[in-house]
C-alpha positions in Angstrom: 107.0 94.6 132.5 108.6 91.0 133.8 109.2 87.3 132.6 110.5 84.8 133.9 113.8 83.0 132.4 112.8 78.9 131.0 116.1 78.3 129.5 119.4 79.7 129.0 121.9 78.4 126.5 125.1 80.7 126.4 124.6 84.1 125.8 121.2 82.9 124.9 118.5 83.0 127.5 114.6 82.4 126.5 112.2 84.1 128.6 108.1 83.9 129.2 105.5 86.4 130.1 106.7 89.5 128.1 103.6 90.1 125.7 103.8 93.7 126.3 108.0 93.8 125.4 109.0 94.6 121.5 111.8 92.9 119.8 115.4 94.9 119.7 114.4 96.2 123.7 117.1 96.4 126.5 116.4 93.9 129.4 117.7 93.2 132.6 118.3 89.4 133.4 118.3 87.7 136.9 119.2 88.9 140.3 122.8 90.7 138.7 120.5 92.4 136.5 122.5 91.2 133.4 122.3 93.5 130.5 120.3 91.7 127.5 118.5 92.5 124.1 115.6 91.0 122.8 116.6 88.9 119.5 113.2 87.5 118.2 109.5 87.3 120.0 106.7 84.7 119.5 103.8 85.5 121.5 104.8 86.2 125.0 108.2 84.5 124.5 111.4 86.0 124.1 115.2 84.7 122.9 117.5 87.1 124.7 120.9 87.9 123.9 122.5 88.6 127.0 125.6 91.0 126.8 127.4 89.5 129.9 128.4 85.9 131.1 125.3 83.9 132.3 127.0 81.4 134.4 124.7 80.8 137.5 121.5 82.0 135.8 118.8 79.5 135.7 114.8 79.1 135.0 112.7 81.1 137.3 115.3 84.2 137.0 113.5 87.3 136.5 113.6 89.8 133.4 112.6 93.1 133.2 112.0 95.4 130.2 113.2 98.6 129.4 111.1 99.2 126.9 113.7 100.9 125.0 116.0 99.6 122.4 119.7 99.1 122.4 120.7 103.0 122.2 123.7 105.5 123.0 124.5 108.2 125.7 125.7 110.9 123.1 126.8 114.5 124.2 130.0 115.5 125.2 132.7 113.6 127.4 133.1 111.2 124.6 136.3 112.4 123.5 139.6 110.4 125.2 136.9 107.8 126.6 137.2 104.0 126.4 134.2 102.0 126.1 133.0 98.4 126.0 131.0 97.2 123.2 127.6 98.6 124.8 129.0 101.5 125.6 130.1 101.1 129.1 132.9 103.5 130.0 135.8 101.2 131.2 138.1 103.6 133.4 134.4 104.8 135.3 133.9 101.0 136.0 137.5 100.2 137.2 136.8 103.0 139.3 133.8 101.6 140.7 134.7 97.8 140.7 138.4 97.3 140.2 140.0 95.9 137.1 138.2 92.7 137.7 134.6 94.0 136.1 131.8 92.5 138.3 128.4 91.1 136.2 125.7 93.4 136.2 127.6 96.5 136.7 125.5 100.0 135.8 127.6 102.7 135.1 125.9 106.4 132.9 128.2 106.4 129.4 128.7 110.0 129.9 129.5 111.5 133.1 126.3 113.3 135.0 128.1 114.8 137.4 131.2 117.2 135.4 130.2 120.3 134.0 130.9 121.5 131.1 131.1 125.4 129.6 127.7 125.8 127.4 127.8 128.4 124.9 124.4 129.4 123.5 125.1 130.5 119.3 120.9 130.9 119.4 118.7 133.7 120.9 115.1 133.1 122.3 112.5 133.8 119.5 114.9 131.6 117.4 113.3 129.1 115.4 115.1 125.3 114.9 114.8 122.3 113.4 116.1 118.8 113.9 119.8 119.0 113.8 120.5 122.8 114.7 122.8 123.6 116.5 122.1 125.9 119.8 125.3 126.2 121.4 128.9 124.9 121.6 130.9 123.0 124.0 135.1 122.9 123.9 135.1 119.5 124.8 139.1 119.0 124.2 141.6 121.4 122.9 140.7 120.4 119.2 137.2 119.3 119.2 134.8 122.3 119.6 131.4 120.1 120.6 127.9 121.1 118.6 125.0 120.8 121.2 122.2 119.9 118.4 118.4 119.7 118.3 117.4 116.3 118.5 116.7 115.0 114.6 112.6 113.7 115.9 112.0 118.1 117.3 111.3 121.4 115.7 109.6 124.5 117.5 110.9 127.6 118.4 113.4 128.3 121.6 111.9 130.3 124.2 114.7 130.7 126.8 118.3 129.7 126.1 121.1 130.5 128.4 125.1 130.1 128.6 126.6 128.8 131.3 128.3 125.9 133.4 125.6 122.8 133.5 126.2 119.4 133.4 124.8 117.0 130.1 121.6 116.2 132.2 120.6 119.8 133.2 118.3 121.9 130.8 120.6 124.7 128.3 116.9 125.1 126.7 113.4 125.0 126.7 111.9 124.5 122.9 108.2 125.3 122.0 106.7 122.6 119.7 104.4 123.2 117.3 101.4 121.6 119.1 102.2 124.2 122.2 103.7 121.7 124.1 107.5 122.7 125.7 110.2 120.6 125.8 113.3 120.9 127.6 117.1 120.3 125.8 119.8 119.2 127.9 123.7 118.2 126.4 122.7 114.8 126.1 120.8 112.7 123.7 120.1 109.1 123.0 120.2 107.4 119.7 119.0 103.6 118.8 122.5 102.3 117.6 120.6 99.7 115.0 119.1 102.9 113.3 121.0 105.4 111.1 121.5 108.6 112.1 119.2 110.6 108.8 120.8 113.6 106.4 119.4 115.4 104.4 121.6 114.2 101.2 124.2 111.7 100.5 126.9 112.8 97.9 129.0 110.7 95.7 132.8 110.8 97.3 134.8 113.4 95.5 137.6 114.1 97.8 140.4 112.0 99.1 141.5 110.8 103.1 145.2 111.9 102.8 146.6 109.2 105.4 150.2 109.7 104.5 150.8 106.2 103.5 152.1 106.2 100.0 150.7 103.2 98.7 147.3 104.5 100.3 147.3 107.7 98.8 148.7 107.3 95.7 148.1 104.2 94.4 144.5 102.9 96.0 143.3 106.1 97.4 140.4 105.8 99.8 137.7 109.1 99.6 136.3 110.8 102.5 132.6 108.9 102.8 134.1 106.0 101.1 134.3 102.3 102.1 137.7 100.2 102.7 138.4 96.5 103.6 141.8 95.6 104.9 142.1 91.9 104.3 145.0 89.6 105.4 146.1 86.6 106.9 147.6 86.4 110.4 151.0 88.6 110.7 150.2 90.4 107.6 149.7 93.8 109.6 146.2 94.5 109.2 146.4 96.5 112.7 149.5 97.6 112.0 147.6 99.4 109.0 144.8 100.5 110.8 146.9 102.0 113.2 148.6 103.9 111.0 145.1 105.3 109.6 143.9 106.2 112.5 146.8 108.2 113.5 147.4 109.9 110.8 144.2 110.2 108.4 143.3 114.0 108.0 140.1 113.6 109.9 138.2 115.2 113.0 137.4 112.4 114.8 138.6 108.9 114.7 136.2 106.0 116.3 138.6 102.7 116.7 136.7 99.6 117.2 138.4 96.4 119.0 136.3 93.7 117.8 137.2 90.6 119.1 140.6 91.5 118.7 143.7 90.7 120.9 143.8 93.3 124.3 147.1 93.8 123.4 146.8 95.7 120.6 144.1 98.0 122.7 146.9 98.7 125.0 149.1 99.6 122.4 146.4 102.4 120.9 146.0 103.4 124.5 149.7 104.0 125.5 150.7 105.2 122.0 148.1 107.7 121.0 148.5 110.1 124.2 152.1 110.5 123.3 151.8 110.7 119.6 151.6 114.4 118.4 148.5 115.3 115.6 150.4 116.3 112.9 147.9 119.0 111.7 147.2 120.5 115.7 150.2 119.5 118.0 147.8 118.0 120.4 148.0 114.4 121.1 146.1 112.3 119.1 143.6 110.7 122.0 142.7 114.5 121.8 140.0 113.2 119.0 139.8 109.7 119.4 137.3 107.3 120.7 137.9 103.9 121.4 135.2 100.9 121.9 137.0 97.8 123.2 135.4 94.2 123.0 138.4 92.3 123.0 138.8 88.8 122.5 138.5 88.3 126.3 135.3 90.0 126.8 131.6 88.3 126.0 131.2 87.0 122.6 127.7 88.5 122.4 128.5 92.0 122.5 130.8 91.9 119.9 127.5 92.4 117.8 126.8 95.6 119.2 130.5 97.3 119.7 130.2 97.9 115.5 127.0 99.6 115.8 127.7 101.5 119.0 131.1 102.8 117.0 129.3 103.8 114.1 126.5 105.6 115.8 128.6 107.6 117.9 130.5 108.0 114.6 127.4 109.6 112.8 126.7 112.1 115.9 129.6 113.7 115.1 129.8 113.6 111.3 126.1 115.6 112.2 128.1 118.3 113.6 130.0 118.9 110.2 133.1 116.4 110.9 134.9 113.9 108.9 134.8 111.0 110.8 136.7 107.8 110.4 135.6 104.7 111.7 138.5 101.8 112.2 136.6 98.5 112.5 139.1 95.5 113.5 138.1 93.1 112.5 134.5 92.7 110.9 135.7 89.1 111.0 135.5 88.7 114.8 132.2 90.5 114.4 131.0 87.6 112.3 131.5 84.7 114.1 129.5 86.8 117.0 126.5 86.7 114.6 127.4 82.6 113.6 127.2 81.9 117.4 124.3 84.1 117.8 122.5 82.7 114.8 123.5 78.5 115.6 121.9 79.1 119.2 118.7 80.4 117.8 118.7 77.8 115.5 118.3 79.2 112.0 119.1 77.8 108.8 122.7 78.3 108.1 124.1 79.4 104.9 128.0 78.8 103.6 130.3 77.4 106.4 127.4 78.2 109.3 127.3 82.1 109.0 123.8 83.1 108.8 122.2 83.4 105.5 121.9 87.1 106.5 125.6 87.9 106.7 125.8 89.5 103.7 123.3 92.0 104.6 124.7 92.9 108.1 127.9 93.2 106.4 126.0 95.9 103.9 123.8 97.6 106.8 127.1 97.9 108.3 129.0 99.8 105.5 126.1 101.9 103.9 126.4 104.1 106.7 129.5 105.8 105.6 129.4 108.1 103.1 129.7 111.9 102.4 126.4 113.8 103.2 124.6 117.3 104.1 123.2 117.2 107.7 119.9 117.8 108.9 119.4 121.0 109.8 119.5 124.5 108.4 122.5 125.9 108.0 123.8 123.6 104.8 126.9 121.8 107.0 128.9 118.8 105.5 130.3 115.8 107.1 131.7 112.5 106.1 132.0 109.5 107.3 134.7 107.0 106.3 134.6 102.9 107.3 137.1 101.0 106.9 137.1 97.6 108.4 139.4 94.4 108.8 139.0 91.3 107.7 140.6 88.2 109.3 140.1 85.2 106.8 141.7 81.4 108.2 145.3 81.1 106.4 144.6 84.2 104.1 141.8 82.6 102.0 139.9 85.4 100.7 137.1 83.1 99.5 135.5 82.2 102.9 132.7 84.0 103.1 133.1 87.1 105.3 136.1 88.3 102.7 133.7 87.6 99.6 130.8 89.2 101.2 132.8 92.4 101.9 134.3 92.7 98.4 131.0 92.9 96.6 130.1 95.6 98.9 133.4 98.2 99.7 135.2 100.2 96.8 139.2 99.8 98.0 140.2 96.7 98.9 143.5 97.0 100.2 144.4 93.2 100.0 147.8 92.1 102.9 150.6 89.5 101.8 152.0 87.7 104.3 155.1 87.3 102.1 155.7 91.1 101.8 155.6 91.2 105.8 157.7 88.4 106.3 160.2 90.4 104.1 159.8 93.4 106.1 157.7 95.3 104.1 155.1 97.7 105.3 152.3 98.6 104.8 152.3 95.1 103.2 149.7 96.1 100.8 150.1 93.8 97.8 150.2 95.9 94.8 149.0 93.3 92.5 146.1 92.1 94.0 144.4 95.5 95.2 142.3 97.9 94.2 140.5 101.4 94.5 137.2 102.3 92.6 137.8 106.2 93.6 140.0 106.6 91.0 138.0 108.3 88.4 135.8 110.1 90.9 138.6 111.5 92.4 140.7 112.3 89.4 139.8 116.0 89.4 141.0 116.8 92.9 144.3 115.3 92.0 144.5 117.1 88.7 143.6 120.4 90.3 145.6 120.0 93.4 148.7 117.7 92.2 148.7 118.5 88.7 147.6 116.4 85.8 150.9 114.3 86.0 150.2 113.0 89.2 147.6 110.4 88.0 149.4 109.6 84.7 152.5 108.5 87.0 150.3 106.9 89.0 149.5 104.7 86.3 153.2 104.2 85.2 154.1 102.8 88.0 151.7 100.6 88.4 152.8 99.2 84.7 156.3 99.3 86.1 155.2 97.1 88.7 152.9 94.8 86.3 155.8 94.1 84.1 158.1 93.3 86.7 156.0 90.6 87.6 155.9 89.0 84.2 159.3 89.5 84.1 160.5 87.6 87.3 158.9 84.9 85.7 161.7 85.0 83.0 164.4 85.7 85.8 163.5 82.5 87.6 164.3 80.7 84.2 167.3 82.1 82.2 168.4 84.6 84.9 168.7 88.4 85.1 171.9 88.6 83.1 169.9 87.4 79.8 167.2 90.5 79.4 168.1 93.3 77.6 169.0 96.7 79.0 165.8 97.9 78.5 164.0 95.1 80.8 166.7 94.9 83.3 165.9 98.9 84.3 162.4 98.0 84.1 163.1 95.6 86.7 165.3 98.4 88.6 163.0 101.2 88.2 160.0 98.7 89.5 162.3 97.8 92.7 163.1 101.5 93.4 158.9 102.1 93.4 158.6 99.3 95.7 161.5 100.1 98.0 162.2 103.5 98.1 158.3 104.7 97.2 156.1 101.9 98.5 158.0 100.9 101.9 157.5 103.2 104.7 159.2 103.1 108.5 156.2 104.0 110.8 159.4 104.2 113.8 160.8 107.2 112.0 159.0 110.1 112.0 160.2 111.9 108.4 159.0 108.4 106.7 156.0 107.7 109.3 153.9 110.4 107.4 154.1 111.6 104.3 152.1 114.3 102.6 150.5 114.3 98.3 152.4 116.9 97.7 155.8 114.8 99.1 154.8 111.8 97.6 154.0 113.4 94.1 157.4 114.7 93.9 159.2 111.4 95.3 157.1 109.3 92.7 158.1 111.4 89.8 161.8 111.5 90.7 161.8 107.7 90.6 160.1 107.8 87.0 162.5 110.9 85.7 165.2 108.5 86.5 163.6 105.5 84.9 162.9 107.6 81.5 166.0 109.6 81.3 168.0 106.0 81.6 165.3 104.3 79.0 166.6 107.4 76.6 170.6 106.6 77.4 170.4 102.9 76.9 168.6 104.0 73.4 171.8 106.1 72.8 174.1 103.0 73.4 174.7 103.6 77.4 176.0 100.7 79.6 172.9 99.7 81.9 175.7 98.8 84.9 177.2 102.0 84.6 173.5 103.9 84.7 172.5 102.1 88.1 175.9 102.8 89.7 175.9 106.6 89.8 175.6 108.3 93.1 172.2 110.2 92.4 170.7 106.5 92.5 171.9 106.2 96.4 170.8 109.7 97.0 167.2 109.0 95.4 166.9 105.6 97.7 167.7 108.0 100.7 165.4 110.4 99.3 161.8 109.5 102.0 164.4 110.3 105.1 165.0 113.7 103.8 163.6 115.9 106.5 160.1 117.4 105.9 161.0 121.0 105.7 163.8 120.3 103.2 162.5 118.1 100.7 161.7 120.3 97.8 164.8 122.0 97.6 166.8 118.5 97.8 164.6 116.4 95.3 165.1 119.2 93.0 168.8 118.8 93.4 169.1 115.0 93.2 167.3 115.5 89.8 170.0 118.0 88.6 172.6 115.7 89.6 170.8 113.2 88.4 170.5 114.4 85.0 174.3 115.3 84.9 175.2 112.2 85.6 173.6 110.2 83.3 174.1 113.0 80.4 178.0 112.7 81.3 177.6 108.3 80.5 176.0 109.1 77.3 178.9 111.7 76.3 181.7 109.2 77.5 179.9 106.6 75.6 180.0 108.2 72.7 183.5 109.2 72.7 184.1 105.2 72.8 182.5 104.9 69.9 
């Protein structure tokens, strides 16, 4: 089926003569066969949105139909790979073209040719439904590949074999329950505008360790939850996401550039083959994939790169992974829908997004979650979004911030001041917030101990009060407070500098695990209620912040990682001495 192109306006190209074409399909535009989608159809005429530049395209062009929808290559080879926002695989293309990528350029997502070793876990006479698995592929050192049953087939297998094929050659042949065969190859395509379907969807009961203290302990994210990383410019929103997707205790990690510098691309690209997993020794690209629309790269298919991450994301949370998706930044994607939706001409809503921005933002989101996966044999996987958010100057009341609040449950909010400062993550502590907590209270009282969450909780009061308190500094100064508030405002700076700062360069401080951090946060609050109880007995405040435990405690994060139990429990033995020996010599004054 062709039309021919009356008027192109950007991205946006209207087309005639495609009354047998259905809205969402994949087209091919003009003589570079340009890669398109339809937007919206009224009778035989069609608003494209064309994925590529459409300088030189005029009326008369041709445009073909598909007749399928915007959809996925999924099988394996994913793994390591670099994409564009539809799913193009960038290293394949420079291979083909150059660096320079040439318009109109048709490369397969997965590669046809390499074969890979096909182990059949199913014997003929087996019967399968949607979602079963049938064999396994190593696809990298760490990821062991599930070759499913596509989620629309059911039957019985007939003939199954191991081997060496490539993802286009037949592993099976499955009998349907009409009679009819069918043959199953390594590869499968998936609509990316349509969710993946599970059997159930469970309410987030266990937490993404990222080993970022003020992550983990005080506005934990859960495994299927939701996160927004909002922040002005040079607050270290990537910086953050890095830092999650290196280290987050998850099986595969989807990072999204969305409109995003190419810089910071680079950066994931050179960085992540070196890095070291922590949990398998393998490099970290081992179980990575990256989708790349950078700022450089057409405005249109920003749109899509969200959607192809998250569908290639929910392939492999089918297979029984935790996934975690890295979206930066959902603002970027948002102004691709604003252009989109002002060339169309649609009523716009609060400062020109489309009135529909809200629900994108939702249809975006409600495809995390924890959930059973189709198929028989009861498997779990999660999948985890977390997306940035890039509001002008920091105002979190533009829309695409306010939007994303109502919908995520941690909202971990940036301060540029804390950055400028040198503090990272730069996660203001005031202004954020987790709704996990309670659903994730028993994990941490099983696995941490009940104390964990109740020192949670005074720190974050040792934090409040400092904040009411520098109020009172600013006036009369620090010298007028009373013992008591001056350690509450020492106590409150030893949580923020020697618990909540972390040095991603060093490696000892770059990662640390719940059980570390449960131990470094309750040394910092022994100290803080063993000197509350001195000052009660008369002690000298000055004398209590001098001692040489309170050194060792702010050098407590570089303590290596094999030898920090044995040490914190010293530095709290000293600790204790120390202060015990000011109240006896206090005494003696008297």
């Amino acid at each position: 089926m062709s039309g021919k192109v009356v008027k192109v306006s950007g991205p946006l190209v209207v087309a005639t003569g495609l009354s047998d074409a259905n809205m969402s399909d994949v087209v091919r535009v003009g003589p570079q066969r340009l890669i398109g989608e339809i937007l919206t159809m009224n009778g035989d005429s069609a608003s494209i949105q064309v994925y590529e530049e459409t300088s030189g395209l005029g009326p008369g062009a041709e445009v073909e139909t598909t007749g399928y929808p915007m959809s996925v290559e999924l099988g394996p080879g994913m793994i390591e790979g670099i994409y564009d926002g539809i799913q193009r695989p960038l290293e394949k293309i420079v291979e083909k073209v150059g660096a320079c990528i040439t318009r109109g350029v048709e490369v397969p997502a997965l590669d046809h040719e390499k074969k890979w070793e096909f182990t059949a876990v199913v014997e003929p006479g087996a019967k399968v439904t949607g979602g079963d698995i049938i064999g396994t592929v190593p696809e990298t050192p760490v990821v062991l590949h599930k070759v499913m049953v596509p989620p629309y087939l059911s039957g019985t297998i007939t003939k199954i074999q191991s081997g060496s094929f490539t993802v286009l050659e037949p592993v099976a042949t499955l009998r349907k329950e009409d009679g009819s065969e069918v043959e199953l190859t390594m590869a499968q395509k998936w609509p990316v505008r349509t969710g993946r379907p599970y059997q159930h969807k469970y309410p987030p009961v266990r937490p993404l360790c990222s080993g970022q203290r003020v992550i983990d302990t005080m506005f934990p994210i859960a495994k299927g939850g939701t996160a927004a990383v909002p922040g002005p410019f040079g607050s270290g929103k990537t910086v953050v996401q890095h830092q999650l997707a290196k280290w987050s205790d998850v099986d595969i990690v989807i990072y999204i550039g969305c409109g995003e510098r190419g810089n910071e691309m680079t950066d994931v690209l050179r960085e992540f083959p070196e890095l070291k997993d922590p949990r398998t020794g393998e490099s970290l690209m081992k179980r990575t994939v990256l989708i790349a629309n950078t700022s450089d790269m057409p405005v249109a298919a920003r749109e899509a790169s969200v959607y192809t991450g998250i569908t290639i994301a929910e392939y492999f949370r089918d297979m029984g992974y935790d996934v975690a998706v890295i979206a930066d930044s959902t603002s970027r994607w948002a102004e691709a829908l604003r252009e989109m939706s002002g060339r169309l001409e649609e009523m716009p809503g609060e400062e020109g997004y489309p009135a529909y921005l809200a629900s994108r933002l939702a249809q975006f989101y409600e495809r995390a979650g924890s959930v059973e996966c189709i198929g028989s044999d009861d498997r779990r996987g999660s999948l985890t979004a977390v997306g940035a958010v890039s509001p002008p100057g920091g105002d979190l009341s533009e829309p695409v911030s306010q939007a994303t609040m109502r919908i995520v449950k941690v909202f971990w909010a940036l301060d540029a001041q804390l950055a400028y400062k040198r503090h990272f993550p730069a996660i203001n502590w005031l202004n954020s917030y987790s709704l996990y907590l309670d659903s994730l209270k028993p994990w941490f009282d099983e696995n941490l101990g009940k104390e964990f969450m109740a020192n949670r909780a005074a720190a974050m009061k040792l934090l409040q009060s400092e904040a009411s308190l520098n109020e009172i500094v600013q006036l009369v100064g620090k010298d007028a407070l009373s013992p008591a508030d001056q350690l509450t405002l020492e106590a409150a700076r030893m949580v923020r500098e020697d618990f909540l700062q972390q040095n991603a360069f060093v490696d000892v401080d770059g990662f640390s695990s719940y059980d570390r951090q449960e131990k470094l946060l309750s040394l910092i609050l022994n100290y803080d209620a063993l000197c509350r109880a001195a000052i009660a007995k008369g002690a000298p405040a000055a004398k209590l912040f001098d001692i040489p435990a309170r050194e060792k405690i702010g050098r407590a994060k570089s303590v290596e990682v094999d030898e920090y139990a044995q040490a914190y429990a010293a530095i709290e033995t000293e600790m204790e001495q120390e202060i015990n020996a000011i109240v006896d010599e206090g005494g003696e004054d008297q």
